[in-house]
N, C-alpha and C positions, 0 to 999 in steps of 0.2 A: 504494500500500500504506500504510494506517495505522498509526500509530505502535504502535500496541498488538495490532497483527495475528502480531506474534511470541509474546509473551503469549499470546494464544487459542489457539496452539498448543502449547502445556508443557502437562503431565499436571498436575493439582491438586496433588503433592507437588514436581513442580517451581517450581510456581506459588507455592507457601506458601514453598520455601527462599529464592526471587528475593524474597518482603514480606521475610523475615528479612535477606536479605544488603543491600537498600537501606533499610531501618531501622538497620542497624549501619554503614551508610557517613552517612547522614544525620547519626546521633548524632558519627559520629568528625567530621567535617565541622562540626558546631556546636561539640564542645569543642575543634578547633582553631583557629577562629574567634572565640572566644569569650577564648581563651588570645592572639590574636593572631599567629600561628603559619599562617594561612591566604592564602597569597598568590593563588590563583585562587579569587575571591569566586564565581564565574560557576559551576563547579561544586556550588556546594552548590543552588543553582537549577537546575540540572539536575537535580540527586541528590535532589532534593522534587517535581520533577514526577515520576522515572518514579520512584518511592514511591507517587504518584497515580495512576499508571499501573497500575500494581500492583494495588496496594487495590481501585481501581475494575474490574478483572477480575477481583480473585476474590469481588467483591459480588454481580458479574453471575452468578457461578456459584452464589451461595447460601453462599459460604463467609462465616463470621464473621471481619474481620478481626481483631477485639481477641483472640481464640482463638490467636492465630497468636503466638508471643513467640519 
């Protein structure tokens, strides 16, 4: 099973809440890394791929992801 086979299965409004909730863990991830404040580096590497993961399934559906805030 691929990584993004859970993904292909959310409905497109679940699909846009999961870009919203890993874009607002990314951002929180970078300003506390940024602050110094981030002791597990390894998650924000995660938390940018499946952001990619993300994005890159709802492109495959035609959704815009810049649309998506």
């Amino acid at each position: 099973m691929a990584a993004t086979d859970h993904l292909r299965d959310c409905t497109t409004d679940e699909l846009e809440g999961r870009v919203r909730a890993a874009r607002l863990t990314v951002f929180g991830l970078r300003f506390q890394h940024a602050g110094g404040e981030l002791e597990n580096t390894a998650g924000l590497k995660s938390a940018k791929r499946e952001l990619a993961r993300t994005l890159t399934v709802a492109r495959e559906r035609g959704i815009d992801p810049e649309k998506i805030r």
